[in-house]
TORKOL-4160 file (C-alpha; in steps of 0.2 Angstrom, whole numbers, padded with zeros to 4 digits, m for minus):
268
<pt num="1" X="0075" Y="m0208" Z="0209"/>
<pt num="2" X="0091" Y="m0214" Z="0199"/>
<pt num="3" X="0106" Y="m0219" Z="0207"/>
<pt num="4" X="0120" Y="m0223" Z="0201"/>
<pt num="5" X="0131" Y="m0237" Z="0205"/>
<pt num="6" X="0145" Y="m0230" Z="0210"/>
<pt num="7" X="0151" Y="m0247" Z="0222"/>
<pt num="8" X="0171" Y="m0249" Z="0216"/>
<pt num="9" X="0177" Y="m0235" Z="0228"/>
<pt num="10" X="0194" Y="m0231" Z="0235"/>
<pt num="11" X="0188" Y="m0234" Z="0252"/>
<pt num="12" X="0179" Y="m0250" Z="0244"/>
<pt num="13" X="0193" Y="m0256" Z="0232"/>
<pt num="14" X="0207" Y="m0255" Z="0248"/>
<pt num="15" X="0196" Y="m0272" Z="0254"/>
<pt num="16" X="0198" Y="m0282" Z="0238"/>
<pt num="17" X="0212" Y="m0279" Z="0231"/>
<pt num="18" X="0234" Y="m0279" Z="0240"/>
<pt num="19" X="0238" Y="m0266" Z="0249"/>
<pt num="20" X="0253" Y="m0257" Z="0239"/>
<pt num="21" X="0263" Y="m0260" Z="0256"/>
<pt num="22" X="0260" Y="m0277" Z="0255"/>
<pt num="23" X="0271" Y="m0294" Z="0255"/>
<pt num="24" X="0266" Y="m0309" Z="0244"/>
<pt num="25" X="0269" Y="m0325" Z="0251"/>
<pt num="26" X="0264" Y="m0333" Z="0237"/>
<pt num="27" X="0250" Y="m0338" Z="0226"/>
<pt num="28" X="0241" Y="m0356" Z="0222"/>
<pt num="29" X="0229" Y="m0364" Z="0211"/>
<pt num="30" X="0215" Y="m0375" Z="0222"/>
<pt num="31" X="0208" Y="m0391" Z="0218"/>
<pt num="32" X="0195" Y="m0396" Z="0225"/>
<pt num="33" X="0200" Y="m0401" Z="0244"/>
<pt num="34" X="0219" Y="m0397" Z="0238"/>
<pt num="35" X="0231" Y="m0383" Z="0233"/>
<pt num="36" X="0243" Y="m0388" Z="0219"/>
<pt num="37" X="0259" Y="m0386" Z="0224"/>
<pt num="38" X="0270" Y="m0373" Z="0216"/>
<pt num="39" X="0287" Y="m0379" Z="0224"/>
<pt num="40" X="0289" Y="m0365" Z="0236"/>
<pt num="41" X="0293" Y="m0365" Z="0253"/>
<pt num="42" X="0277" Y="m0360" Z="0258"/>
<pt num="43" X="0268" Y="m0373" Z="0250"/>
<pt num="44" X="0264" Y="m0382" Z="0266"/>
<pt num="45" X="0258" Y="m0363" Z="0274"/>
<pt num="46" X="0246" Y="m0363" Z="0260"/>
<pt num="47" X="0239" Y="m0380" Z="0261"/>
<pt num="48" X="0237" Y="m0380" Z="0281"/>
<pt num="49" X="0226" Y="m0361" Z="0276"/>
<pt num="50" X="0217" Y="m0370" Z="0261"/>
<pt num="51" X="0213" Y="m0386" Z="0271"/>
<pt num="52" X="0204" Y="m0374" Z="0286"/>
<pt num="53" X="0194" Y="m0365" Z="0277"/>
<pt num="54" X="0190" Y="m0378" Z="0267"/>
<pt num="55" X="0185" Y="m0388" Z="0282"/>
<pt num="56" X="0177" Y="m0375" Z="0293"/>
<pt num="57" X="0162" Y="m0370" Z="0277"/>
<pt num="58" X="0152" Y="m0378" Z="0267"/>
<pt num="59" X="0162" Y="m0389" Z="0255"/>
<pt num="60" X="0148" Y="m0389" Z="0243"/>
<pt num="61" X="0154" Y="m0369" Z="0241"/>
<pt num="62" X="0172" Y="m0368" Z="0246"/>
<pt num="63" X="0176" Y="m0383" Z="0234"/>
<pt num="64" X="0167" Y="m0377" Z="0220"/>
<pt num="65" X="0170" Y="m0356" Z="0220"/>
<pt num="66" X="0187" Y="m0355" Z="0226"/>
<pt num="67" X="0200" Y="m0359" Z="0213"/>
<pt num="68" X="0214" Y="m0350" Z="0218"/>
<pt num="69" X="0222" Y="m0345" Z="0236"/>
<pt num="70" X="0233" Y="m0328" Z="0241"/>
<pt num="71" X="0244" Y="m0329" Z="0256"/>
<pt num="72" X="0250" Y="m0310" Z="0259"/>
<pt num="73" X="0254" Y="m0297" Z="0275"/>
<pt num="74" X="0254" Y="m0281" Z="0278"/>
<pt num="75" X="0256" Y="m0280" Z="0296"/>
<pt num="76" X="0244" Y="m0284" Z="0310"/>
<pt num="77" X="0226" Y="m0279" Z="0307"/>
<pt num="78" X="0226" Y="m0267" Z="0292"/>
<pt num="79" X="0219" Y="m0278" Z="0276"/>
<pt num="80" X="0215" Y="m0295" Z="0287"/>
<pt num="81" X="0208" Y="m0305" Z="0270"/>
<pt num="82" X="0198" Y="m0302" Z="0254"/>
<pt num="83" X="0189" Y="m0311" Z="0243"/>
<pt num="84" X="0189" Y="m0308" Z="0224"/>
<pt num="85" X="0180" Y="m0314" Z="0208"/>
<pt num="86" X="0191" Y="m0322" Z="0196"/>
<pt num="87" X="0178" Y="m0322" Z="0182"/>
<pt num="88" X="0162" Y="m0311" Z="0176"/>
<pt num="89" X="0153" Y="m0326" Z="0178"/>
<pt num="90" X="0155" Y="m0325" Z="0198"/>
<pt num="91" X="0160" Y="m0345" Z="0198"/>
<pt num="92" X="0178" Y="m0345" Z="0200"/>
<pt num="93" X="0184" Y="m0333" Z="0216"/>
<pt num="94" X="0203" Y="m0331" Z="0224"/>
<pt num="95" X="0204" Y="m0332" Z="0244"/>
<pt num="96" X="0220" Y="m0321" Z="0250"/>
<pt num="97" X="0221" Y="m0319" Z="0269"/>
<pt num="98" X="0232" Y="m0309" Z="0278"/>
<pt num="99" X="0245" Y="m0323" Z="0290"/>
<pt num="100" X="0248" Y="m0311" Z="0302"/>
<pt num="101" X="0231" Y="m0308" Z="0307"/>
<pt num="102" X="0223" Y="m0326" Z="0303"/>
<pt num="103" X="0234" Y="m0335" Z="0314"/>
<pt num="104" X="0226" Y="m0351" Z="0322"/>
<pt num="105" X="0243" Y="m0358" Z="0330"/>
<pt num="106" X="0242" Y="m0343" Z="0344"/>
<pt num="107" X="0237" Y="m0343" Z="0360"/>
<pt num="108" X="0229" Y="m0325" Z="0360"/>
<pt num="109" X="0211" Y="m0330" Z="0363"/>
<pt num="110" X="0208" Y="m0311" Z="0354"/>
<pt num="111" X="0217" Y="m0314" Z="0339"/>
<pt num="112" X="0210" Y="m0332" Z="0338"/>
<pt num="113" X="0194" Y="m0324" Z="0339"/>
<pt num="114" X="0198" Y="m0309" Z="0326"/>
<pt num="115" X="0207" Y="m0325" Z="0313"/>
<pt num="116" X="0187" Y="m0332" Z="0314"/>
<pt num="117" X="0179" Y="m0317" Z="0312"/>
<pt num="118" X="0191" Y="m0313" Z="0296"/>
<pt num="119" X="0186" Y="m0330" Z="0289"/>
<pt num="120" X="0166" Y="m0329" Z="0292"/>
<pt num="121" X="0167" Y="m0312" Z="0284"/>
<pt num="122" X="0176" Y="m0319" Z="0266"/>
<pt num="123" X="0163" Y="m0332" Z="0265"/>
<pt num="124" X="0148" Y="m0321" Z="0269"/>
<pt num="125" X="0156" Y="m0313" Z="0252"/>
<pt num="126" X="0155" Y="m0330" Z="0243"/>
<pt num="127" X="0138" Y="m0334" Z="0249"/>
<pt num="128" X="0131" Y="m0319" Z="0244"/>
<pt num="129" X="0142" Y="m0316" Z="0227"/>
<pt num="130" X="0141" Y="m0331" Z="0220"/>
<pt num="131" X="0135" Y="m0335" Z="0203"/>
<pt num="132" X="0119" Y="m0340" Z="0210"/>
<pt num="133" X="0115" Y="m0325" Z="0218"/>
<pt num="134" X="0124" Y="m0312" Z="0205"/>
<pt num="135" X="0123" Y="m0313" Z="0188"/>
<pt num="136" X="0134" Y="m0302" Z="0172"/>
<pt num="137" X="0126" Y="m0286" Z="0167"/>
<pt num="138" X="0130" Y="m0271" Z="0157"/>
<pt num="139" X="0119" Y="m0260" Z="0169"/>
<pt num="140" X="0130" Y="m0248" Z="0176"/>
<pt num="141" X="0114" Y="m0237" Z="0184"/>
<pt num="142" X="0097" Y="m0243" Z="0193"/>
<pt num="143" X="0081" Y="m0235" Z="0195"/>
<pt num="144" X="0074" Y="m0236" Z="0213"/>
<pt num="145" X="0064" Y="m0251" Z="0216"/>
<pt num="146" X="0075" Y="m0263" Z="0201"/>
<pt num="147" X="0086" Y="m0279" Z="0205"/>
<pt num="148" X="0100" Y="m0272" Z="0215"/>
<pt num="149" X="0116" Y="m0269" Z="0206"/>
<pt num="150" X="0133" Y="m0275" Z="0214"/>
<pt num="151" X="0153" Y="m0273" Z="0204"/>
<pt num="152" X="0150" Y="m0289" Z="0202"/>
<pt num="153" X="0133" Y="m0290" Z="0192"/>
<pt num="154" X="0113" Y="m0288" Z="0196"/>
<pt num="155" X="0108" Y="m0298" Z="0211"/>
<pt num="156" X="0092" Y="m0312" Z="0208"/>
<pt num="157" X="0075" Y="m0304" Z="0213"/>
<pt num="158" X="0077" Y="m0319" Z="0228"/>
<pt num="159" X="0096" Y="m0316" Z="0229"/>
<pt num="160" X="0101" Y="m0314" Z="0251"/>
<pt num="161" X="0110" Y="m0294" Z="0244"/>
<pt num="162" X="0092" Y="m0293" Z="0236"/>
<pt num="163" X="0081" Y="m0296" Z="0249"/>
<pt num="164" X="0091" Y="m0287" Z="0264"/>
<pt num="165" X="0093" Y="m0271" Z="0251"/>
<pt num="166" X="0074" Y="m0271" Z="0250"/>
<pt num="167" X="0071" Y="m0271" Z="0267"/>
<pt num="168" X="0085" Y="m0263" Z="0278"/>
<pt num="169" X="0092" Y="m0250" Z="0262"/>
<pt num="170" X="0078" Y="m0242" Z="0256"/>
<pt num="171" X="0072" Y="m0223" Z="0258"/>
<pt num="172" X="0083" Y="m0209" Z="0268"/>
<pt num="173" X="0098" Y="m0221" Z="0273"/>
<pt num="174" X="0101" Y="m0225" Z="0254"/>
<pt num="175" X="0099" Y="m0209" Z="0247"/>
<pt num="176" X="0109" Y="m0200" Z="0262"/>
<pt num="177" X="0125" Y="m0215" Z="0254"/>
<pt num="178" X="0120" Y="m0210" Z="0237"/>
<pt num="179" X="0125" Y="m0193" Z="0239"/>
<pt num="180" X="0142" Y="m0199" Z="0249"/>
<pt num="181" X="0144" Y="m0210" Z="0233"/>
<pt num="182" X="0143" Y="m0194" Z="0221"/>
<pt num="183" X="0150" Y="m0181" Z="0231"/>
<pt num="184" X="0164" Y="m0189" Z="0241"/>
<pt num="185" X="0172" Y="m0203" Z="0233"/>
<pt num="186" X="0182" Y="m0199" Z="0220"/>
<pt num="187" X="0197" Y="m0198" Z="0235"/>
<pt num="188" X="0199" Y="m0210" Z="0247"/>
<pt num="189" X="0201" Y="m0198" Z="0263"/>
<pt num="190" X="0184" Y="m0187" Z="0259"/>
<pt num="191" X="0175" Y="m0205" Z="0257"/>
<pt num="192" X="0182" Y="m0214" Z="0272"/>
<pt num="193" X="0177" Y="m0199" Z="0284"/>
<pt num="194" X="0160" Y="m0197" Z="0275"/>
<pt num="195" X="0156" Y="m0217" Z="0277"/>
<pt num="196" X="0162" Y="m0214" Z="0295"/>
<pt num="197" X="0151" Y="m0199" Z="0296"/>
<pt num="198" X="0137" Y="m0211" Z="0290"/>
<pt num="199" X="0137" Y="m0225" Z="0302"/>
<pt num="200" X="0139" Y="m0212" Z="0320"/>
<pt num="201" X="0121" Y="m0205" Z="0312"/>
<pt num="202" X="0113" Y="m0222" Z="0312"/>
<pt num="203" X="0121" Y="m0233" Z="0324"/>
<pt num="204" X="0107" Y="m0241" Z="0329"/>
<pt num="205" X="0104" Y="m0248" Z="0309"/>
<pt num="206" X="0123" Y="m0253" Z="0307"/>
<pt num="207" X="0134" Y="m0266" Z="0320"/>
<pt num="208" X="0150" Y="m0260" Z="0312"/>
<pt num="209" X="0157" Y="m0245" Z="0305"/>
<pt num="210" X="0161" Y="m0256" Z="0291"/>
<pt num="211" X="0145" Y="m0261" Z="0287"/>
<pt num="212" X="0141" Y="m0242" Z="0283"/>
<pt num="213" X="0153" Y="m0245" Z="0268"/>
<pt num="214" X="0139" Y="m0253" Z="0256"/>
<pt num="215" X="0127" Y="m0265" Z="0257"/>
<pt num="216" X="0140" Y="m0278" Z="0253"/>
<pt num="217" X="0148" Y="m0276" Z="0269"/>
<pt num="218" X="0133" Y="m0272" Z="0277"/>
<pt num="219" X="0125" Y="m0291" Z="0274"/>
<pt num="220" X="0141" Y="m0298" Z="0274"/>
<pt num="221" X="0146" Y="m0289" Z="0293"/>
<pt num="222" X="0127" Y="m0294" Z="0299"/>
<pt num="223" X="0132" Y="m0315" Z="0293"/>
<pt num="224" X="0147" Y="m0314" Z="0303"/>
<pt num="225" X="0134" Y="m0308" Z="0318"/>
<pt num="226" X="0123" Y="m0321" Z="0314"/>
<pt num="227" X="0135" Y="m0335" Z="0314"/>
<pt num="228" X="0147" Y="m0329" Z="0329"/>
<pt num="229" X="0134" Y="m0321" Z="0341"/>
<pt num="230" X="0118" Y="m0328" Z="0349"/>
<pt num="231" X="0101" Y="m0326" Z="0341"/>
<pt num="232" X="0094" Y="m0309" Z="0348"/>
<pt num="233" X="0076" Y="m0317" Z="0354"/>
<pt num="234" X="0070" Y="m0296" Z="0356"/>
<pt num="235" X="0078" Y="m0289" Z="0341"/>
<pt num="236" X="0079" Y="m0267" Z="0346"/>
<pt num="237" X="0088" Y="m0260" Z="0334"/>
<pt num="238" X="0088" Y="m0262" Z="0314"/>
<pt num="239" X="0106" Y="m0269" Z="0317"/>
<pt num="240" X="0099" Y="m0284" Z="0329"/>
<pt num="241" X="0085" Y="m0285" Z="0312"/>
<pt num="242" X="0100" Y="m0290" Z="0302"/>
<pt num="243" X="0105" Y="m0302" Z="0312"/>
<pt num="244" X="0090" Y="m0312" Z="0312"/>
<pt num="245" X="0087" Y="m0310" Z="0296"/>
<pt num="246" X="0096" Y="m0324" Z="0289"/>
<pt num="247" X="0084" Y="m0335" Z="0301"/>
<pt num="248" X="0072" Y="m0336" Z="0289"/>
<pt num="249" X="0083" Y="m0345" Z="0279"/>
<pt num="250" X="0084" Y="m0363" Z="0282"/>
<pt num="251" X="0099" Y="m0370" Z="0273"/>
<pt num="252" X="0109" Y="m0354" Z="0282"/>
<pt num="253" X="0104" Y="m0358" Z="0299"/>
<pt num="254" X="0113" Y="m0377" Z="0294"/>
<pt num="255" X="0127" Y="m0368" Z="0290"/>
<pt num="256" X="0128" Y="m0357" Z="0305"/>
<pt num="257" X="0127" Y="m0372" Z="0316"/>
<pt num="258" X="0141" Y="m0380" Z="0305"/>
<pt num="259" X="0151" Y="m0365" Z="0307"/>
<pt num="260" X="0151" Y="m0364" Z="0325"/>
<pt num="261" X="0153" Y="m0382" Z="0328"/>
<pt num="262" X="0169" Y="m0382" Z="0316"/>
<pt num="263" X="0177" Y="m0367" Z="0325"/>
<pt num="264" X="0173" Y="m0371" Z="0341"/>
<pt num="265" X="0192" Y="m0376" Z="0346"/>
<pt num="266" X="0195" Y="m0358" Z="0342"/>
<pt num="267" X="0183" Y="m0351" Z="0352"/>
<pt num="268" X="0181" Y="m0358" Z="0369"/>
């Protein structure tokens, strides 16, 4: 069967890109462990956000795929965050997060809660978009059983996307998004409710409605479970699969357990 790539949706695009309701606070160049300055008065707002994120993930990541930071707000929890690559390449990304909704100064344990959520879910993106997971392509189709294709490139044969695709999106589930894809996506209110439509017929395969957007939100939704949840020790569903999935990983599970540790103030 041949798909097509139809990935840079409406639904799809409102999570990577400014809502045209939007407020910029501003926009800043990062340097390694520090934002360059533009003079603004937000220039301290930026380096406080920067210097979190930075210090809650893996520097070895943050530090060397981020290169520029968006502070923006359309109110409280529509667009929370999004991540977005800079270059074709995949090795240069910009962070934006929304301040209203990541807001570590605030006493709501839910909303200190939510401001980690947002931020796990923006680096499962980087982790799993990266240059050494994506690489450039001209394909703009893929035959059943290829090298999955992303908007950002084809992900490596051992790529994380490639290996959850393989296992948790093959068969009746993909071809029922396919046919969403073709059919329903060329406006945003037909896509959303078909999407929607998608997840209430499997909820046992997806822990949020969001993941049934893609398999990009998909792996990235299952991270976030895998770094903020316990580990399921008698996995049910497909959803509680995904979870554990990025066990079998070791370098992830360090990460998980830095993660945790470096949020922990937020959490308890």
């Amino acid at each position: 069967m041949m798909r097509l790539n139809i990935i840079f949706l409406f639904f799809f695009f409102s999570a990577f890109s400014q809502s045209k309701d939007s407020e910029r606070i501003g926009v800043w160049d990062v340097n390694g462990s520090k934002i360059i300055k533009n003079q603004s008065v937000s220039d301290e707002l930026a380096a406080y956000y920067w210097g979190e994120f930075n210090r809650i993930f893996p520097k070895e990541l943050t530090q060397k795929y981020i290169k520029r930071i968006v502070l923006m707000t359309d109110g409280v929890d529509e667009k929370t965050g999004a991540l977005v690559a800079l270059s074709s390449k995949n090795d240069k990304w910009q962070l934006e997060i929304d301040i209203r909704d990541v807001n570590f100064e605030t006493k709501d344990k839910r909303r200190l809660h939510e401001s980690v959520y947002t931020l796990v879910h923006e680096f499962g993106h980087l982790l799993t978009l990266n240059r050494t997971q994506i690489r450039p392509t001209n394909k703009r189709k893929q035959e059943e059983g290829e090298l999955y294709l992303t908007l950002e490139g084809e992900a490596y044969k051992d790529s994380y996307i490639n290996r959850f695709v393989n296992i948790f999106w093959k068969g009746a589930l993909l071809n029922r998004w396919d046919v969403i894809q073709r059919k329903y996506c060329y406006t945003e209110a037909n896509c959303v409710e078909k999407l929607y439509d998608l997840y209430l017929n499997n909820r046992t395969e997806f822990l949020t409605d969001y993941a049934a957007e893609s398999p990009e939100e998909d792996i990235v939704e299952s991270w976030t479970a895998f770094v903020l949840r316990p580990k399921i020790k008698k996995p049910r569903t497909i959803a509680h699969k995904k979870i554990n999935f990025f066990y079998q990983f070791p370098e992830l599970v360090e990460y998980r357990k830095m993660i945790r540790q470096n949020t922990r103030q937020y959490l308890h």
